[in-house]
ZADO-1210 file (C-alpha; in nm, 4 decimals, padded with zeros to 6 digits):
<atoms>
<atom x="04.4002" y="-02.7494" z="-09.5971" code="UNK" pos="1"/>
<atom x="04.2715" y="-03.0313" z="-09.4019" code="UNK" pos="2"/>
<atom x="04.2007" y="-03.3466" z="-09.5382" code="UNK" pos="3"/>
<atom x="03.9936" y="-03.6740" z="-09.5174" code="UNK" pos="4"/>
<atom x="03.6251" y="-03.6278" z="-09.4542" code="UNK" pos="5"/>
<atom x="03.4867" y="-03.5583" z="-09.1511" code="UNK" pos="6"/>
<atom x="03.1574" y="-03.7625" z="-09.1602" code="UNK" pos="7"/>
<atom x="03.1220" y="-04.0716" z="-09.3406" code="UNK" pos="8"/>
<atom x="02.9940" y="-03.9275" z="-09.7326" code="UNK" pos="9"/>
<atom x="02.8403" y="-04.2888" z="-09.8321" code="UNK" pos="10"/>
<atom x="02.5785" y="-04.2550" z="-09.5303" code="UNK" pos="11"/>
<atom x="02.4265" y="-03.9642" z="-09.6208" code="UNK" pos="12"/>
<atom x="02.0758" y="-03.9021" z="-09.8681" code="UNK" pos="13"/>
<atom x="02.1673" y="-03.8263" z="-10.2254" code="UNK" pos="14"/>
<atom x="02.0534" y="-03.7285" z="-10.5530" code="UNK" pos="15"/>
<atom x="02.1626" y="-03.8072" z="-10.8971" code="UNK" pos="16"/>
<atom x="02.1416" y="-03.5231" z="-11.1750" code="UNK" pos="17"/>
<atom x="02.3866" y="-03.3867" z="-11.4509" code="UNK" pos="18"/>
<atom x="02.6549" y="-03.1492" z="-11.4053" code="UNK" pos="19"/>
<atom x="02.8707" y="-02.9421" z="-11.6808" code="UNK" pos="20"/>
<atom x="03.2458" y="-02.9848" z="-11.6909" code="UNK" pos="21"/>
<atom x="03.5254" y="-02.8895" z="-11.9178" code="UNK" pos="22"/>
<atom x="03.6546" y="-03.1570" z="-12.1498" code="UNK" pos="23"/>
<atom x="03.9335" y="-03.3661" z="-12.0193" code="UNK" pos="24"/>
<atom x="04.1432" y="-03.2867" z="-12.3373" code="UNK" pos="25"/>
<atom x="04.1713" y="-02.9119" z="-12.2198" code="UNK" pos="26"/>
<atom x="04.5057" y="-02.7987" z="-12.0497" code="UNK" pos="27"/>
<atom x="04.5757" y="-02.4874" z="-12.1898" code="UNK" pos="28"/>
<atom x="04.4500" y="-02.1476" z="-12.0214" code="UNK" pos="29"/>
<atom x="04.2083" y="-02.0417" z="-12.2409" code="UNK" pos="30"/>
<atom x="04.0128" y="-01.7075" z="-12.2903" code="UNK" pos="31"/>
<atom x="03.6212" y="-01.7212" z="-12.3064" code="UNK" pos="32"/>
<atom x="03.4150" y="-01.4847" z="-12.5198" code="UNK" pos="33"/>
<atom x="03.0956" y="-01.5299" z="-12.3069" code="UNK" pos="34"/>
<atom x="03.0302" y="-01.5446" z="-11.9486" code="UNK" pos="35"/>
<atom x="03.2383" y="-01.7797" z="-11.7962" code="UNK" pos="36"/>
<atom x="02.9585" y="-01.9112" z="-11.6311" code="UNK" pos="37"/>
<atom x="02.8358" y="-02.1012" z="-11.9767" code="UNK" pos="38"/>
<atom x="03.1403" y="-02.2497" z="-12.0689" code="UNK" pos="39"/>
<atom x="03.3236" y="-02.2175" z="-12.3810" code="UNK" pos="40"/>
<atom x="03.1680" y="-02.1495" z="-12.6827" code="UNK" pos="41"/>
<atom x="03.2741" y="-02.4792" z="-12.8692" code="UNK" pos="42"/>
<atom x="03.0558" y="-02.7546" z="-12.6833" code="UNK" pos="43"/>
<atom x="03.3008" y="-03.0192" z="-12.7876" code="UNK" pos="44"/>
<atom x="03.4930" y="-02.8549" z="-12.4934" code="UNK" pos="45"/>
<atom x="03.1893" y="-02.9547" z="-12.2584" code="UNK" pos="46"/>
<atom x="03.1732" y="-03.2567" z="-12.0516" code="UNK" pos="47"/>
<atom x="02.8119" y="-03.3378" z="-11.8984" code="UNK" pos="48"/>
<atom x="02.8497" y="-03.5976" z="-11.6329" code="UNK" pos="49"/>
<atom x="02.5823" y="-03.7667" z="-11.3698" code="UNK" pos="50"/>
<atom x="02.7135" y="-03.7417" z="-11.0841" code="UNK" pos="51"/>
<atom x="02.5991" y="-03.8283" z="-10.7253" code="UNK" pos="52"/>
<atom x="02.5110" y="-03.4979" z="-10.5060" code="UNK" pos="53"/>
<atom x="02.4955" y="-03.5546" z="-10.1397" code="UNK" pos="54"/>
<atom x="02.2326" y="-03.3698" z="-09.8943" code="UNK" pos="55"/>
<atom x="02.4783" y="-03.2459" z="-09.6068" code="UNK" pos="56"/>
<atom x="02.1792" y="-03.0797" z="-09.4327" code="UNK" pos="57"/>
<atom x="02.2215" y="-03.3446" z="-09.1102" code="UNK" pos="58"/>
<atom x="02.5876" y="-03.2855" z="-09.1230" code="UNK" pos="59"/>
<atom x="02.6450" y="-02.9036" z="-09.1603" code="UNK" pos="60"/>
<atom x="02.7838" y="-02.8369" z="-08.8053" code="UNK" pos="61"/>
<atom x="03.0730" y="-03.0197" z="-08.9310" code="UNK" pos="62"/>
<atom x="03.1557" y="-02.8593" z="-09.2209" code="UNK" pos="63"/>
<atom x="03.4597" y="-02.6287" z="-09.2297" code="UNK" pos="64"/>
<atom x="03.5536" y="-02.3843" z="-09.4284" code="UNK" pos="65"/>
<atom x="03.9455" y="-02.4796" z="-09.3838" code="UNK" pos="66"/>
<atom x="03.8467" y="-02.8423" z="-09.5577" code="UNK" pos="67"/>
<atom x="03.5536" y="-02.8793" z="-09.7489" code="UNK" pos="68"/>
<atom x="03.5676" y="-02.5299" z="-09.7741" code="UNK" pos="69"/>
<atom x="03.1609" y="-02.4497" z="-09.7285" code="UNK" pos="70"/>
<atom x="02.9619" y="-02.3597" z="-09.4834" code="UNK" pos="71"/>
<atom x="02.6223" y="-02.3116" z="-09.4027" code="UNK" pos="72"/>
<atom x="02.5496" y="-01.9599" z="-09.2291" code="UNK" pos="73"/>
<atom x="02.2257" y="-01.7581" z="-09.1154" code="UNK" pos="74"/>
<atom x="02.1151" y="-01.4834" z="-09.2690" code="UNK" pos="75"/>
<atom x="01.7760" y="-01.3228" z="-09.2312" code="UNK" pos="76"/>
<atom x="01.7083" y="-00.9374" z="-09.3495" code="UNK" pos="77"/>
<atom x="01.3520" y="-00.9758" z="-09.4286" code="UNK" pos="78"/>
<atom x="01.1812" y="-01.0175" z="-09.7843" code="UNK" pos="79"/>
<atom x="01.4079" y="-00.8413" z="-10.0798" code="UNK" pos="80"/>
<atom x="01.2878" y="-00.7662" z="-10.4257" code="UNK" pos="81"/>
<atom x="01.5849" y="-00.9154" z="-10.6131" code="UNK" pos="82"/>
<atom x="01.5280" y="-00.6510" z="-10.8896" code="UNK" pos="83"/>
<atom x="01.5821" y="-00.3480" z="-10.6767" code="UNK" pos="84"/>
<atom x="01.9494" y="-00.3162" z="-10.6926" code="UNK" pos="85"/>
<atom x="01.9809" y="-00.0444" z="-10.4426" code="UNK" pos="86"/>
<atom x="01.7719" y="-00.2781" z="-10.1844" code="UNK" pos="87"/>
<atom x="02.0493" y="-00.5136" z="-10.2222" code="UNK" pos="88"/>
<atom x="02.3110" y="-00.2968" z="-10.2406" code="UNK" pos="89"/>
<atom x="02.2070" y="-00.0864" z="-09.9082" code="UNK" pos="90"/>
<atom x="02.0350" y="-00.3984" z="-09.7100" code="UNK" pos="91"/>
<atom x="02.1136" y="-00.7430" z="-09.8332" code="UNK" pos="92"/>
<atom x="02.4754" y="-00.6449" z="-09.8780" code="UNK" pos="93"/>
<atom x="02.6118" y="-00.5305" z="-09.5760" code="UNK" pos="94"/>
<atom x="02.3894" y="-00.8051" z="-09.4015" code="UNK" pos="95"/>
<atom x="02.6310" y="-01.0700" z="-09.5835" code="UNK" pos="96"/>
<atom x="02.9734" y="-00.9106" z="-09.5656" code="UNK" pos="97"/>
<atom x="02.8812" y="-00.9182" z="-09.1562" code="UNK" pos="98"/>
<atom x="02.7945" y="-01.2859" z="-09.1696" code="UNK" pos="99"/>
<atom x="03.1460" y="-01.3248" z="-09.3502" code="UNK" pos="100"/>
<atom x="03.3285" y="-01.1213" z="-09.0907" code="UNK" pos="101"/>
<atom x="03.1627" y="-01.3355" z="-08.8359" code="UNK" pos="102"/>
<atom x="03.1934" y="-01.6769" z="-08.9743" code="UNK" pos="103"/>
<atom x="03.6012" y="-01.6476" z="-09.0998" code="UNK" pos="104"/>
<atom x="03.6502" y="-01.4124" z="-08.8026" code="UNK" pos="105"/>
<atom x="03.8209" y="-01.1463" z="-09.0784" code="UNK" pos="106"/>
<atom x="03.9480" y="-00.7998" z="-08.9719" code="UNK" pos="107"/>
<atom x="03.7784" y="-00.6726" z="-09.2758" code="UNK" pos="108"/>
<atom x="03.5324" y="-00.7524" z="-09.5718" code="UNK" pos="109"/>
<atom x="03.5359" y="-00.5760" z="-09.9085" code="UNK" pos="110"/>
<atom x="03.2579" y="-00.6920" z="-10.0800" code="UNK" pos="111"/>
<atom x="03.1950" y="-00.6564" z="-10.5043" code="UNK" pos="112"/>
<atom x="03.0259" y="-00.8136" z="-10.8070" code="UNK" pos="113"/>
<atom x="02.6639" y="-00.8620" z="-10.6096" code="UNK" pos="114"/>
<atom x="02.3442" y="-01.0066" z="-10.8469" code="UNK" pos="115"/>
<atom x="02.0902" y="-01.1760" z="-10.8369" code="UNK" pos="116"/>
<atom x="01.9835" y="-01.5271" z="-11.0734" code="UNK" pos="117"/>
<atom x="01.6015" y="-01.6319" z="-11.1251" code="UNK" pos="118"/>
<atom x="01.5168" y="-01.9774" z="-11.2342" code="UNK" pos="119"/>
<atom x="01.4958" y="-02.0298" z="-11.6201" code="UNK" pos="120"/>
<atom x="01.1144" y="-02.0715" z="-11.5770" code="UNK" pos="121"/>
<atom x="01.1070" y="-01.7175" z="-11.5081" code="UNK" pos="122"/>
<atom x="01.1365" y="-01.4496" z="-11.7433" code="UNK" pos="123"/>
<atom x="01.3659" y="-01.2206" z="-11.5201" code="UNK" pos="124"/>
<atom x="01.6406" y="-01.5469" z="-11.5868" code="UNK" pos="125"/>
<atom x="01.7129" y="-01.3114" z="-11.9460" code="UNK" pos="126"/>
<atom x="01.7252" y="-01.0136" z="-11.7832" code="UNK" pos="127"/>
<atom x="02.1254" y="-00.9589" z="-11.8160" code="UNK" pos="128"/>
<atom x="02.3623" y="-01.2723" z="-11.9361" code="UNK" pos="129"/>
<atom x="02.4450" y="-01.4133" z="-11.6176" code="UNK" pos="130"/>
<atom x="02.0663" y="-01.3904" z="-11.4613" code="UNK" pos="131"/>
<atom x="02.0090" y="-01.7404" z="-11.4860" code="UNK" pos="132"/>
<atom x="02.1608" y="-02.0343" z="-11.2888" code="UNK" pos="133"/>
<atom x="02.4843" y="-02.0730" z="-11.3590" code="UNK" pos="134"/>
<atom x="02.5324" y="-02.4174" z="-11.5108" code="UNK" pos="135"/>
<atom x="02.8490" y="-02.5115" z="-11.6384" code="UNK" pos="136"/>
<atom x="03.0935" y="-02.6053" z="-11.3112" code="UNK" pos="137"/>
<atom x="03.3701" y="-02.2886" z="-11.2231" code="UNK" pos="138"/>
<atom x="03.4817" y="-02.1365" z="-10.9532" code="UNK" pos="139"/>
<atom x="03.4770" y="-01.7319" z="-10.9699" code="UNK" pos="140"/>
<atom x="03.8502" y="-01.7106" z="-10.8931" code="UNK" pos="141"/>
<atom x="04.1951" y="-01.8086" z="-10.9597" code="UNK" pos="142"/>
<atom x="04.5561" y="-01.8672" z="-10.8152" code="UNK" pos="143"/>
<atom x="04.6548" y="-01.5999" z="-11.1858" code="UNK" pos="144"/>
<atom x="04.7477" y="-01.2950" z="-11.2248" code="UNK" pos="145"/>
<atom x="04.3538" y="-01.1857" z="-11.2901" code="UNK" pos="146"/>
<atom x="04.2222" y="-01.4125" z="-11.0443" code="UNK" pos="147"/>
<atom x="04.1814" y="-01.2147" z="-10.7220" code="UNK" pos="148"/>
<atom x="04.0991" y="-00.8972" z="-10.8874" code="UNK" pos="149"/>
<atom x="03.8936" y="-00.6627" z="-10.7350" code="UNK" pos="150"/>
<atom x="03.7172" y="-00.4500" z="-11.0556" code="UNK" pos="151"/>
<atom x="04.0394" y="-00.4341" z="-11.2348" code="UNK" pos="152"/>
<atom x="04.2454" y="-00.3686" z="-10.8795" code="UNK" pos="153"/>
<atom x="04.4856" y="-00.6454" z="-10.7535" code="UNK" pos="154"/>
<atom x="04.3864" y="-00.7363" z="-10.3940" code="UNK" pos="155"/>
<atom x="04.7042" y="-00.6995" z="-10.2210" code="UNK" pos="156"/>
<atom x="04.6175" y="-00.3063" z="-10.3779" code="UNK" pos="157"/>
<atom x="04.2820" y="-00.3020" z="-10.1944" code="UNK" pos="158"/>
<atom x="04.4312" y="-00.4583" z="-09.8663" code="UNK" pos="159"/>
<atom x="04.6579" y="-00.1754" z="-09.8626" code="UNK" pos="160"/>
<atom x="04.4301" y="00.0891" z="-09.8839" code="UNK" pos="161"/>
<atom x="04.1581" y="-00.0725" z="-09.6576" code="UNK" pos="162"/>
<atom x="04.3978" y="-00.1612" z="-09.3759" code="UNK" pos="163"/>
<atom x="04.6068" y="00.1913" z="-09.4597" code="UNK" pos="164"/>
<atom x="04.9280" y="00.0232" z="-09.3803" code="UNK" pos="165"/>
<atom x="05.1843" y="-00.1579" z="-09.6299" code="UNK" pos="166"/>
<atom x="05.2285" y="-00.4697" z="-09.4090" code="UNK" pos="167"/>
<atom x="05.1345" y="-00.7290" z="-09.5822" code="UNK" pos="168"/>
<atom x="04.7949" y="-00.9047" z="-09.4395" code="UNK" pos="169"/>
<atom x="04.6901" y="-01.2848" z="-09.5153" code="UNK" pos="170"/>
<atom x="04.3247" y="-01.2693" z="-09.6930" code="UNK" pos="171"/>
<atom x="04.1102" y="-01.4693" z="-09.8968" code="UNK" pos="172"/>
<atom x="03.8419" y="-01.4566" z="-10.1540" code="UNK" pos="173"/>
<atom x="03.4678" y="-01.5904" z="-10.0458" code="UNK" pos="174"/>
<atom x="03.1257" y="-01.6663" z="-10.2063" code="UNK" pos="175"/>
<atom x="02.8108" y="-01.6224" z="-10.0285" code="UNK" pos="176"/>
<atom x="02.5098" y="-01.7505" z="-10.2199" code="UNK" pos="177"/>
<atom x="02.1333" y="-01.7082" z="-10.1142" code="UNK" pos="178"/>
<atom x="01.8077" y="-01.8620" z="-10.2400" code="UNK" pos="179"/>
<atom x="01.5687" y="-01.6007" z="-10.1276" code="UNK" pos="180"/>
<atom x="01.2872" y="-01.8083" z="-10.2906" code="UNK" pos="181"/>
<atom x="01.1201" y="-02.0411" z="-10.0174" code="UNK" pos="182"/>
<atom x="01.1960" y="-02.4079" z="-10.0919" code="UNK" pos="183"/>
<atom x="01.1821" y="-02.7242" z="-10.2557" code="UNK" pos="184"/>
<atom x="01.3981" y="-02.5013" z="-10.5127" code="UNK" pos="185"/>
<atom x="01.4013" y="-02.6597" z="-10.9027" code="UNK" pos="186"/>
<atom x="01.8320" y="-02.5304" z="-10.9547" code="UNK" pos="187"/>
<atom x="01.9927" y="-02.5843" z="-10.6000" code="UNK" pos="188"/>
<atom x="02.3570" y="-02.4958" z="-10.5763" code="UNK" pos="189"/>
<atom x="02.5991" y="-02.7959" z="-10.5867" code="UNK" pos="190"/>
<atom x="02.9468" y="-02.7097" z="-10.4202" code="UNK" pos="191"/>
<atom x="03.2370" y="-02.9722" z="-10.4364" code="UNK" pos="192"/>
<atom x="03.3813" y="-03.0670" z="-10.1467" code="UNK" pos="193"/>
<atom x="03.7845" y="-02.9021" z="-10.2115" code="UNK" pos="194"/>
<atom x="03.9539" y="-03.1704" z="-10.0007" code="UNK" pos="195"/>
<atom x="03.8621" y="-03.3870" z="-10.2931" code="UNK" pos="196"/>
<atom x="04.0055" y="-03.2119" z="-10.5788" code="UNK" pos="197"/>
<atom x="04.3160" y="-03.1140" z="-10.7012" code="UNK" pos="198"/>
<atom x="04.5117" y="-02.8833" z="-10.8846" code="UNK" pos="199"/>
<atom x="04.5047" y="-03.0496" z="-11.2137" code="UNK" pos="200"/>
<atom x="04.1055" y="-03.1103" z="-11.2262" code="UNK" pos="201"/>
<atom x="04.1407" y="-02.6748" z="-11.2373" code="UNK" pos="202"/>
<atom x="04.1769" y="-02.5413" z="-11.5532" code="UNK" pos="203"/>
<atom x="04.1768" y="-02.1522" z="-11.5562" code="UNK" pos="204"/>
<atom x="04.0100" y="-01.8993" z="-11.8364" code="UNK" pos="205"/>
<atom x="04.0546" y="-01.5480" z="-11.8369" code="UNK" pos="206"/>
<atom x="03.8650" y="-01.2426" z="-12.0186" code="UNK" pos="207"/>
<atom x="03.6717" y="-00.9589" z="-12.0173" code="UNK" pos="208"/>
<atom x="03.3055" y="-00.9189" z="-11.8098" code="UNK" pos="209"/>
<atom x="03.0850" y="-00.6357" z="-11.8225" code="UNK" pos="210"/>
<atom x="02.8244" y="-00.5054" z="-11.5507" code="UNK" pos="211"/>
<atom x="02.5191" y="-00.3569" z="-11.6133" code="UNK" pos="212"/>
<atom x="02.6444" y="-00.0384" z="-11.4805" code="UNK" pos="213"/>
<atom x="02.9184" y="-00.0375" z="-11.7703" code="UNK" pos="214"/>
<atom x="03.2071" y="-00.1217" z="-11.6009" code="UNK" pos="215"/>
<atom x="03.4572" y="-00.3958" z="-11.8129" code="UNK" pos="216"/>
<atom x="03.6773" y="-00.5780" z="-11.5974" code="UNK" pos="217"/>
<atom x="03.9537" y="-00.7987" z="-11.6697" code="UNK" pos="218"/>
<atom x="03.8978" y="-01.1204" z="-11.4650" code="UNK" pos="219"/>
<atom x="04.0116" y="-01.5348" z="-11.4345" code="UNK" pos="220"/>
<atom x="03.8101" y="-01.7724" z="-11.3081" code="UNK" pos="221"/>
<atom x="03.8715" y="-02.1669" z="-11.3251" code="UNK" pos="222"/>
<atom x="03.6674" y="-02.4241" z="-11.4606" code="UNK" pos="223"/>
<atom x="03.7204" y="-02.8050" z="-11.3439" code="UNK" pos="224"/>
<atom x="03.7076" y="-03.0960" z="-11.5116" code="UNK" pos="225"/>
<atom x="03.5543" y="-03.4304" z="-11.3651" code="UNK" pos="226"/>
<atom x="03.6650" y="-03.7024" z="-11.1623" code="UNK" pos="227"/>
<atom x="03.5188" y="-03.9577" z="-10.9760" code="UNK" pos="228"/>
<atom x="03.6483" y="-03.9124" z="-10.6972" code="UNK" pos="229"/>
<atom x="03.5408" y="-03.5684" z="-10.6183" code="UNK" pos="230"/>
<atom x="03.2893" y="-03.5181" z="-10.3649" code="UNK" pos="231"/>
<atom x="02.9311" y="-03.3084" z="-10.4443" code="UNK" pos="232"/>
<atom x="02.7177" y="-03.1756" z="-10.1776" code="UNK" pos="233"/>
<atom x="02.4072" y="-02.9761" z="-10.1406" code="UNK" pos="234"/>
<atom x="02.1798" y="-02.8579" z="-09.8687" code="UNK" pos="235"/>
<atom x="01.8395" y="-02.9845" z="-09.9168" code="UNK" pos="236"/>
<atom x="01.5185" y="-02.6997" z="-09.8817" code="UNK" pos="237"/>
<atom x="01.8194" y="-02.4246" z="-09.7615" code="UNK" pos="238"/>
<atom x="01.5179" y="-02.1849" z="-09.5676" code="UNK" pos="239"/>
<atom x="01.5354" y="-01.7841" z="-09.6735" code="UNK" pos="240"/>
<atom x="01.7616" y="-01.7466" z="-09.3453" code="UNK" pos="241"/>
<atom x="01.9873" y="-01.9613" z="-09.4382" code="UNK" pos="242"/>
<atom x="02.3134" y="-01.8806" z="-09.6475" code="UNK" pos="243"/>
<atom x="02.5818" y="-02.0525" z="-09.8292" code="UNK" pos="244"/>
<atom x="02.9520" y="-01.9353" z="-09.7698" code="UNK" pos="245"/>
<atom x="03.1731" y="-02.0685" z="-09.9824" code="UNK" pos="246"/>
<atom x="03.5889" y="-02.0330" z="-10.0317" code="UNK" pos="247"/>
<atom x="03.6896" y="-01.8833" z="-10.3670" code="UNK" pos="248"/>
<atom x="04.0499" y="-01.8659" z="-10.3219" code="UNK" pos="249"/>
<atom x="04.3708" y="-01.9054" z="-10.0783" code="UNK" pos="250"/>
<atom x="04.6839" y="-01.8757" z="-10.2286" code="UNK" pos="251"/>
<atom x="04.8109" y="-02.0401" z="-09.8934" code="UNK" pos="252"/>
<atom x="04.6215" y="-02.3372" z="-09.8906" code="UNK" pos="253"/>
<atom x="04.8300" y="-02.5280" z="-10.1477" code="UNK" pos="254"/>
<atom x="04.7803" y="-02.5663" z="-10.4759" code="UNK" pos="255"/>
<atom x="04.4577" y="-02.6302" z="-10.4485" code="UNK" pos="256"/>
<atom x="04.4139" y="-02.2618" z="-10.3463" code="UNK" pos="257"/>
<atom x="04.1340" y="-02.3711" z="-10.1513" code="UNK" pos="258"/>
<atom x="03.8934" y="-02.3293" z="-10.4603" code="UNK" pos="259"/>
<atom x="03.4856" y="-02.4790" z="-10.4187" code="UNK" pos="260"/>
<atom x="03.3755" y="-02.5402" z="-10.7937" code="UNK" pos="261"/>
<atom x="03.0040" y="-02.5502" z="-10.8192" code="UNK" pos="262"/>
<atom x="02.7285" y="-02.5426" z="-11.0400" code="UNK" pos="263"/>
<atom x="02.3164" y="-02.5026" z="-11.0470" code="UNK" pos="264"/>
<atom x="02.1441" y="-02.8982" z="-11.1041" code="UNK" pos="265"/>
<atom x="01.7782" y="-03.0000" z="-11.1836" code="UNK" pos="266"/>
<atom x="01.6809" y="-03.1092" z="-10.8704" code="UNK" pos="267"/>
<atom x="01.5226" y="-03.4596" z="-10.9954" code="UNK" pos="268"/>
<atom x="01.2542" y="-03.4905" z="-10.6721" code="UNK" pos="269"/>
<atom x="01.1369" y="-03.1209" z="-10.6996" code="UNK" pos="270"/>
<atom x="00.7569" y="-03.0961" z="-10.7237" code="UNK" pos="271"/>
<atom x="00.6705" y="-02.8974" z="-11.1090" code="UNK" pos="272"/>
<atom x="00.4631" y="-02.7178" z="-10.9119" code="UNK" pos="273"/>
<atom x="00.7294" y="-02.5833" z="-10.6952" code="UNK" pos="274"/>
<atom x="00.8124" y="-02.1762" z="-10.7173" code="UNK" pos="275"/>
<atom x="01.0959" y="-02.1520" z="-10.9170" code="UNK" pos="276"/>
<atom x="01.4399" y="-02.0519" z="-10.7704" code="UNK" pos="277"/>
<atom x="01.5664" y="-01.7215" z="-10.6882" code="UNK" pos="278"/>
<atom x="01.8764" y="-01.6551" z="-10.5505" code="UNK" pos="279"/>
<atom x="02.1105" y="-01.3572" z="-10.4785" code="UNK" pos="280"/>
<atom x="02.5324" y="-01.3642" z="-10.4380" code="UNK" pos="281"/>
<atom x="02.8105" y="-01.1771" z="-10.3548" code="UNK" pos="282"/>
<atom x="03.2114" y="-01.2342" z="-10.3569" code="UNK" pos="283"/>
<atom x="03.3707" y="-01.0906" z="-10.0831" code="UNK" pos="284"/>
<atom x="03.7566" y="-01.0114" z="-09.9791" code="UNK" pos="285"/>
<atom x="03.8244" y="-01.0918" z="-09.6305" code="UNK" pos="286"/>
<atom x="04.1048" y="-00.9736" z="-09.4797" code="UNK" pos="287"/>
<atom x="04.3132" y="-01.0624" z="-09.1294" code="UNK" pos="288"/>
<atom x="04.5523" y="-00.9477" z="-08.9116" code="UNK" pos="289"/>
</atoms>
């Protein structure tokens, strides 16, 4: 993975707002009991920090998914009712894994775990566990055993069978994230710049998540603890066109693993008035020749 910025960080607009880390004090891998998304359940282990969250909107041409490991993409498929699953699955879908293929120029793009998160001043935000904003800092992967799996299937198990050959195939894990709402949006996404973490401010939790269609799968994610020298960005007013690609995981990027922590804020200069924020994801294998 690259490193040093590309664009001078200091010069660009900024907001301040709060952000949820794990405690400093935690080393260990631990196993949650809830989505991983809150946190653990003992909020000693929680570690709220105000921290500075640059607009990279002016900027975004120069992102790279190889350093800071985001992106900002297009993606237009026309309005979507984010609770018509089959919409998603059929339209919105397919729609992102092509952006994906296009943007990391992949061979291949196995897409899984798609849903959709309404603002908590919506009721739809309780319609399943994870339908609101996710607010405590993680990434949805890790460099473990459980970390790249695929609804209980190892990757290198689905690269096989996708590219029918046992050679093995460099891939990597990616997030795209949506707000299909229009904007000023009250719970942007904040992504950390990975050039300015490192392996230690990862720690990683494992356990068991269930989707609404029954299936339990055995996954690790990684939450991160804070230091002030990591880097936040957003993209200010991100249109319903726009997308959000994100890196997840590459075990060849160092140990780092080329993970992007991020985390819903309270966007401190959004009108009340403003609709609140809906937003749709997907993770997505991409594999190369």
């Amino acid at each position: 993975m690259e490193d040093g910025p590309a664009f001078s960080w200091d010069s660009l607009p900024s907001v301040e707002s709060s952000l949820m880390f794990i405690a400093p004090q935690v080393n260990a891998r631990m196993r949650f009991t809830q989505p991983p998304e809150k946190g653990p359940t003992d909020p000693a282990l929680h570690d709220t920090r105000r921290v500075r969250i640059h607009d990279v909107r002016r900027v975004v041409r120069q992102l790279s998914l190889a350093r800071e490991g985001f992106i900002l993409t297009s993606l237009d498929v026309g309005p979507i009712d984010p609770t018509d699953e089959e919409q998603i699955l059929l339209g919105w879908v397919p729609a992102a894994a092509a952006r994906i293929k296009a943007e990391t120029g992949a061979a291949h793009v196995v897409t899984w775990a798609f849903g959709s998160r309404f603002s908590r001043k919506l009721a739809a935000s309780g319609r399943t566990v994870v339908s609101a904003p996710a607010r405590m800092v993680h990434t949805d992967f890790s460099p473990g055993r459980d970390g790249s799996n695929i609804n209980n299937r190892a990757a290198e198990t689905v690269v096989r069978e996708v590219t029918g050959s046992n050679t093995a195939r460099p891939w990597r894990c990616f997030n795209l994230w949506q707000a299909i709402s229009p904007p000023p949006h009250d719970a942007p996404l904040a992504l950390c710049d990975a050039s300015s973490t490192r392996a230690a401010d990862f720690v990683a939790a494992y356990g068991t998540s269930t989707y609404e269609n029954g299936l339990s799968v055995e996954i690790e994610v990684c939450w991160l603890k804070h230091r002030s020298t990591q880097r936040w960005a957003y993209v200010r007013d991100l249109e319903p066109s726009e997308a959000l690609i994100f890196s997840g995981l590459d075990r060849a990027a160092g140990p780092r693993a080329g993970r992007v922590a991020h985390a819903a804020f309270d966007s401190p200069d959004c009108p009340s008035d403003a609709p609140p924020r809906v937003s749709l994801e997907v993770r997505a294998l991409a594999i190369f020749d």
